[in-house]
C-alpha positions as CSV (number, residue, x, y, z in Angstrom):
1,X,251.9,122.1,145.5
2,X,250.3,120.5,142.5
3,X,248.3,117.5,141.9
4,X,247.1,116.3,138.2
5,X,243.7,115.0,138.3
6,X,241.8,114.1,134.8
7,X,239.4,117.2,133.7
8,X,241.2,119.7,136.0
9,X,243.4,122.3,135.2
10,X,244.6,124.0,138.2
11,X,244.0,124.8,142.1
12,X,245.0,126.5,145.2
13,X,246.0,124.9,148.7
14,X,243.5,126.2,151.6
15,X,245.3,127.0,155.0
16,X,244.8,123.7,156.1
17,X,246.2,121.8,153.1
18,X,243.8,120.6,151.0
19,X,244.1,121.5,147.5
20,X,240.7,122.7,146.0
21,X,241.1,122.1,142.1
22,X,239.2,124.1,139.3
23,X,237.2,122.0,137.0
24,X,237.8,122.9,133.1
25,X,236.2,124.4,131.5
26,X,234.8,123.4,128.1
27,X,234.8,126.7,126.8
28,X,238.4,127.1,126.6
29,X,240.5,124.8,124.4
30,X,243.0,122.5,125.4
31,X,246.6,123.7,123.5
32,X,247.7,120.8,123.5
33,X,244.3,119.2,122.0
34,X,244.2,121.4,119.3
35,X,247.9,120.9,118.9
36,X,247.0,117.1,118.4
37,X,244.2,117.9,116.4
38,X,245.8,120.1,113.7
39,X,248.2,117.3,113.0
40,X,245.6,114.4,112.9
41,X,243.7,116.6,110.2
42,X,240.2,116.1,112.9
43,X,238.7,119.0,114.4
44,X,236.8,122.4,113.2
45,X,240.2,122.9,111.2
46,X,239.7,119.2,109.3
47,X,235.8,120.1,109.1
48,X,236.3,123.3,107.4
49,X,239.3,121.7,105.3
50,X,237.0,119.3,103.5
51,X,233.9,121.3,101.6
52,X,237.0,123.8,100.3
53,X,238.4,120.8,98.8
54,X,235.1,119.7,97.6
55,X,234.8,123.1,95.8
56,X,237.7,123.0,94.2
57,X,236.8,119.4,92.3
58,X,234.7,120.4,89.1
59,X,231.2,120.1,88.7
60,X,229.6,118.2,85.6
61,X,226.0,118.8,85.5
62,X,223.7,118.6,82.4
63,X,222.3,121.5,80.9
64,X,218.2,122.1,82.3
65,X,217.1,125.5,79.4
66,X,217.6,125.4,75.9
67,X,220.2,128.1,75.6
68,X,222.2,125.6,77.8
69,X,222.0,123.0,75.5
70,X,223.5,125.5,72.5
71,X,226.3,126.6,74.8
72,X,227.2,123.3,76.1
73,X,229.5,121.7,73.2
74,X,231.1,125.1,72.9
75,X,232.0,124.7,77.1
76,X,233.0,121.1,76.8
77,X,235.8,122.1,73.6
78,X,236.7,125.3,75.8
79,X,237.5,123.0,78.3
80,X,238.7,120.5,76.0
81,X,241.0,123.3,74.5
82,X,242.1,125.1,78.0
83,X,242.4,122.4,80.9
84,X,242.5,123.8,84.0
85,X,246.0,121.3,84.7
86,X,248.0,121.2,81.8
87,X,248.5,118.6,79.9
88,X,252.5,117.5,78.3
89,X,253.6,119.2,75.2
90,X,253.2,115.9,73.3
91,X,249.7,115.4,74.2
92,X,249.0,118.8,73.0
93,X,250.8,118.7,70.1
94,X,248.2,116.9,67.7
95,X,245.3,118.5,69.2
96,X,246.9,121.9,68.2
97,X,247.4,120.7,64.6
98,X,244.0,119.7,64.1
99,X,242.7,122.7,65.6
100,X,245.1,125.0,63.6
101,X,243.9,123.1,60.7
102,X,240.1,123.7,61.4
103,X,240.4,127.2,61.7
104,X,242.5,127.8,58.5
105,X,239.7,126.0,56.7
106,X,236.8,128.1,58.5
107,X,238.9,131.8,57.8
108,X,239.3,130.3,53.9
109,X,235.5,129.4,53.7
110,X,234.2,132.6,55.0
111,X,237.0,135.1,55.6
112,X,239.5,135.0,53.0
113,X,241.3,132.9,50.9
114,X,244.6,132.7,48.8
115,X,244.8,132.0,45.1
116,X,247.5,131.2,42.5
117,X,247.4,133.2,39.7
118,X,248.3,130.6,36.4
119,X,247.9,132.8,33.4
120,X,249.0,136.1,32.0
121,X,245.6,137.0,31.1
122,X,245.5,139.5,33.9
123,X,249.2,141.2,33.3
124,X,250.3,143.6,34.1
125,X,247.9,143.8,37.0
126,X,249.0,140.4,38.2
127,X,251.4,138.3,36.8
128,X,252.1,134.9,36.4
129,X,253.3,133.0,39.7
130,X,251.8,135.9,41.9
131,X,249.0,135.1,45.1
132,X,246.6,137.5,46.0
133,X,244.4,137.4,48.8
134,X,240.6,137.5,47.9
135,X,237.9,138.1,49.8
136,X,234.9,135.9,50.9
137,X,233.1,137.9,53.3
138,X,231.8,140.3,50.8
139,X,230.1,137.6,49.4
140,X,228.9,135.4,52.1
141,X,227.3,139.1,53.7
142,X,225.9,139.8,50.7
143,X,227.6,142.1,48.1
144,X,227.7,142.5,44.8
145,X,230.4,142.6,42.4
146,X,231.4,146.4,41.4
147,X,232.6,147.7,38.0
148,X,236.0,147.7,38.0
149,X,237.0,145.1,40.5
150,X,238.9,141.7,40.4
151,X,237.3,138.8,40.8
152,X,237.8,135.2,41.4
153,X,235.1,133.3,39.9
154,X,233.9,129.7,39.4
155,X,233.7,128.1,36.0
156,X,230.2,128.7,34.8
157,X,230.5,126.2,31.7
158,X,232.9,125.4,29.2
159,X,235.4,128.0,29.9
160,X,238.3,126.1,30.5
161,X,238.2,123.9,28.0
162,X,241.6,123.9,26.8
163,X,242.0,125.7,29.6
164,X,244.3,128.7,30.9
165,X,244.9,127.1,34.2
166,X,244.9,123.0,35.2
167,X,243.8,121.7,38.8
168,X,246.5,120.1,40.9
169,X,246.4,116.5,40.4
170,X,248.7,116.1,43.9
171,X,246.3,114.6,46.6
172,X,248.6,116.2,49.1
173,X,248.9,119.8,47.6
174,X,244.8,119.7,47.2
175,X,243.8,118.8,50.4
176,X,245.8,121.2,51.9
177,X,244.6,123.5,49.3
178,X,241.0,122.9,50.3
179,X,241.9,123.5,54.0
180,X,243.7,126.9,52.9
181,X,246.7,126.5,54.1
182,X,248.2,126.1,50.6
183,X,247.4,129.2,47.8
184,X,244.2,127.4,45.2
185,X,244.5,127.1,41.9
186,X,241.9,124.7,41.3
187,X,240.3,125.9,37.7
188,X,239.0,129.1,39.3
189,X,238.9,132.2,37.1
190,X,240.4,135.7,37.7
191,X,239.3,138.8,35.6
192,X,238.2,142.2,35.8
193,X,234.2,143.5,36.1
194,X,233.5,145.4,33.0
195,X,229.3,145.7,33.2
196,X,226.9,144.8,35.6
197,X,223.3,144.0,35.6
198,X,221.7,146.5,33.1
199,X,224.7,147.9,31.8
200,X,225.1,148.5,27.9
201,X,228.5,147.5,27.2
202,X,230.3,148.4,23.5
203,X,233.7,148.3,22.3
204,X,234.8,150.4,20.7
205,X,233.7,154.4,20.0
206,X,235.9,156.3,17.1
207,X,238.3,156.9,19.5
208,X,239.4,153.0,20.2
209,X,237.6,153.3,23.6
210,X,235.4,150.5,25.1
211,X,232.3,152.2,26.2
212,X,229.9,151.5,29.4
213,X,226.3,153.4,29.0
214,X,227.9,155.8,26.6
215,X,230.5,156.7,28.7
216,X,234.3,156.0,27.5
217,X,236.4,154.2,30.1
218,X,240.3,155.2,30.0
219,X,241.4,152.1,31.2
220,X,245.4,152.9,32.5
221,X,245.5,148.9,33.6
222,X,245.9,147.3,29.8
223,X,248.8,145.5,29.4
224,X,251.5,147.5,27.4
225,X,250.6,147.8,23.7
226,X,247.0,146.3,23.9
227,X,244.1,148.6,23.5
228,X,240.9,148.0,24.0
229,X,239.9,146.0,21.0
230,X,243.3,143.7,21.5
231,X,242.8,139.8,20.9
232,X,239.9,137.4,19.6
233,X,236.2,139.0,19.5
234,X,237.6,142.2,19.8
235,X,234.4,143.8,19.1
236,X,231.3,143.4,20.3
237,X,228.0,145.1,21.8
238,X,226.1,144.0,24.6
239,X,223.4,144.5,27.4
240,X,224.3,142.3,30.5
241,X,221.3,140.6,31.7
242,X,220.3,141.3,35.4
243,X,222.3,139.0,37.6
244,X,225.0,138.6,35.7
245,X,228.5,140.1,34.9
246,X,230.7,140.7,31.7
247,X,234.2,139.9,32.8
248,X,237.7,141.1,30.7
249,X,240.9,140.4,31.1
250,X,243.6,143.5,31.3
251,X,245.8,141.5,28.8
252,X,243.0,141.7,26.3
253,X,245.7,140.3,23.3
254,X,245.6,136.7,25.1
255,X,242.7,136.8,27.5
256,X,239.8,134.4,27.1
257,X,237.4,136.3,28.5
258,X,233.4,137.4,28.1
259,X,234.3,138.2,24.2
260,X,235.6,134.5,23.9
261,X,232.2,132.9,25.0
262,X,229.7,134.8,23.9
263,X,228.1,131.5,22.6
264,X,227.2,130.5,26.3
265,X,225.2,132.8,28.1
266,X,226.1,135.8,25.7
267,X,229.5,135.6,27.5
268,X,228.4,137.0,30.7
269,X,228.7,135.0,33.9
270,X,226.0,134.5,37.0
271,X,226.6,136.2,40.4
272,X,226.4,133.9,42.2
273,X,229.8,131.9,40.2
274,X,231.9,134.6,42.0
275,X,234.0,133.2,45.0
276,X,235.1,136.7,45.9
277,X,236.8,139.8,45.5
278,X,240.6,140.2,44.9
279,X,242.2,142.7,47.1
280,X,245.9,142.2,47.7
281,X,248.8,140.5,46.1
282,X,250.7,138.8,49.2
283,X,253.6,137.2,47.3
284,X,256.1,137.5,46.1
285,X,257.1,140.3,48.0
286,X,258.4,142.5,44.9
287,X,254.8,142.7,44.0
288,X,253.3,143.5,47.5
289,X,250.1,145.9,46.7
290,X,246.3,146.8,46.9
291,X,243.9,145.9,44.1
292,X,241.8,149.0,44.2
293,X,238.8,150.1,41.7
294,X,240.5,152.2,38.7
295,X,239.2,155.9,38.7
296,X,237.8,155.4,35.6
297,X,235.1,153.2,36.9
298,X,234.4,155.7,39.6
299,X,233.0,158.4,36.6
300,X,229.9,160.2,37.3
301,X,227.1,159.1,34.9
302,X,228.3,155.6,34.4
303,X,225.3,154.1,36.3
304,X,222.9,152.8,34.0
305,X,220.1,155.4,35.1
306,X,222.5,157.8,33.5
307,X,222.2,156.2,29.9
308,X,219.2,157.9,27.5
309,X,215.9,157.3,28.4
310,X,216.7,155.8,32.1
311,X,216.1,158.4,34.7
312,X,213.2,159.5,33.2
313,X,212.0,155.9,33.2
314,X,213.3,155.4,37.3
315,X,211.5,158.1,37.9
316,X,208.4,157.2,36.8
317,X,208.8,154.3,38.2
318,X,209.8,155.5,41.8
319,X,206.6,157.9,41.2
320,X,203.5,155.2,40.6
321,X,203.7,153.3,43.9
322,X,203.2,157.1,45.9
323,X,200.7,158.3,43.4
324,X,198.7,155.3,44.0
325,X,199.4,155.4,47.7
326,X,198.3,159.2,47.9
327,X,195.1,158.2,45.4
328,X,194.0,155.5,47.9
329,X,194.2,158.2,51.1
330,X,192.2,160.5,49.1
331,X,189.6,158.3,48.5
332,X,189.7,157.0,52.1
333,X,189.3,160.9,53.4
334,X,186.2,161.4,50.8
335,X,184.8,158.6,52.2
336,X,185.1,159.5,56.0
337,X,183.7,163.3,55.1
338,X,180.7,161.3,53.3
339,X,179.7,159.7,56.2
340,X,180.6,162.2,58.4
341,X,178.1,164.8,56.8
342,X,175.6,161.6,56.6
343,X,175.3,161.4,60.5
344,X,174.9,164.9,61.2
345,X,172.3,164.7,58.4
346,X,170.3,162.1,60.2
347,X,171.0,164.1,63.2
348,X,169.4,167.5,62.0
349,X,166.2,165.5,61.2
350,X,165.9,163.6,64.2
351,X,165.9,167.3,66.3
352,X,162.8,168.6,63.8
353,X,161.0,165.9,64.5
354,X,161.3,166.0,68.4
């Protein structure tokens, strides 16, 4: 015998017939309720359901420190760059160009960048039509050119008139040259470091040889058939001022180089014109290869402390700032003993007086 009665769940019958029903219990949960309440999204189930959601929306909050601040525009193109939904292909599309674009331009301001070589001023070593990759992290971290090397350097005045190379006069062909996506050839030069700062630079000795602080180079890179002396200004002697560079091309029969401009600047050119150091030749493919420093640059006694007179003079030098340095903690100890046997002095008379 059963009997449904609202807030009971069950009963028993007592011998005499009347049912005596149980009262729920609130502690237990109805199936059925819960049933109900899983599919009308209410309940502990819909309560807990909500702050996950609310997690899951993104939080844009303003930066509160300083650091925050400095962090923040690189979060927002993170973001910008990554979405957590993606977006369609054709939405993405220009943003990739630009940003492809931006970071050719930032690895050919301070990484590396291509160059078109125009002339055969530097042939054999690289010949006309070739690329070569040069590097611009040397000089944005702070090194100097090295004898022997091949650099791409600015125009420091009046070099190319009637020039060896012309600027593209395409708009298109230069901007994408500026980004560096396209190889430059914008009236940069490219030749090879001869002298440095303080070097003594003479061509030539009895033997033909151009000479570096008295010490003949055999230079193994000169175009076939040219020596030394090849071409205009063949001869010449000259001390680079501090700062500077003198520059030659390894075609020295047709190279307009430091010999050529001698009236500016004695022919040498400023540090600080050099874009960077040529290292590779990228194309064409036949002519794949490494730009190292000849050996005969790598000589011992080449340094200019090695010419007459200039270790002795280094040394002396090197030597006066430690004299005076030991002089001065001489003078300081003599001092300290002075008044050191001073005090015990007074000290001696003050106990024969007592």
């Amino acid at each position: 015998m059963t009997d449904e009665q609202d807030g009971v769940v069950g009963g028993h019958a007592d011998p005499a017939g009347r049912f005596e029903a149980y009262p729920a219990d609130p502690a237990v949960p109805d199936p059925e309720l819960s049933e109900d309440s899983g599919r009308n999204g209410a309940g502990e189930s819909g309560e807990q359901a909500a702050p996950e959601a609310q997690e899951e929306a993104p939080e844009t909050t303003r930066p509160r420190t300083t650091a925050g601040w400095f962090a923040f525009p690189f979060l927002v193109i993170w973001r910008f760059l990554f979405p957590k939904k993606p977006r369609p292909f054709l939405v993405e599309l220009p943003f990739l160009i630009v940003f492809a674009l931006f970071l050719a331009f930032l690895i050919k301001t301070f990484l590396v960048q291509a160059f078109y070589i125009p002339s055969g001023s530097m042939q054999n070593t690289l010949a006309i039509g070739d690329r070569v990759l040069v590097n611009r992290a040397a000089v944005w971290l702070g090194s100097n050119p090295q004898r022997g090397e091949v650099v791409v350097f600015q125009d420091p005045g009046g070099w190319l008139e009637g020039s060896e190379t012309t600027p593209s006069s395409n708009w298109l062909t230069g901007a994408l040259s500026f980004i560096g996506v396209l190889p430059q050839d914008n009236g940069d030069l490219i030749k090879r470091v001869i002298g440095v700062g303080g070097d003594h630079v003479v061509c030539c000795n009895s033997q033909g040889q151009l000479t570096v602080n008295g010490v003949a180079l055999n230079e193994t890179y000169l175009y076939p058939r040219d020596s030394a002396g090849s071409g205009p200004n063949g001869t010449f002697d000259i001390t680079v001022p501090q700062g500077r560079l003198w520059v030659m091309g390894d075609h020295r029969g047709v190279s307009l180089d430091s010999r050529s401009h001698q009236q500016l600047n004695g022919g040498t050119i400023p540090v600080s014109a050099v874009v960077g150091r040529a290292d590779l030749i990228i194309w064409p493919p036949s002519h794949w290869g490494t730009l190292p420093v000849p050996n005969t640059f790598k000589q011992v006694g080449l340094s200019a402390l090695s010419a007459p007179g200039g270790i002795p003079t280094a040394a002396v030098i090197g030597a006066f700032p430690v004299t005076l340095l030991r002089r001065r903690l001489r003078s300081r100890d003599i001092r300290k003993a002075k008044r050191r046997a001073a005090r015990a002095s007074d000290s001696d008379e003050s106990e024969a007086a007592a």
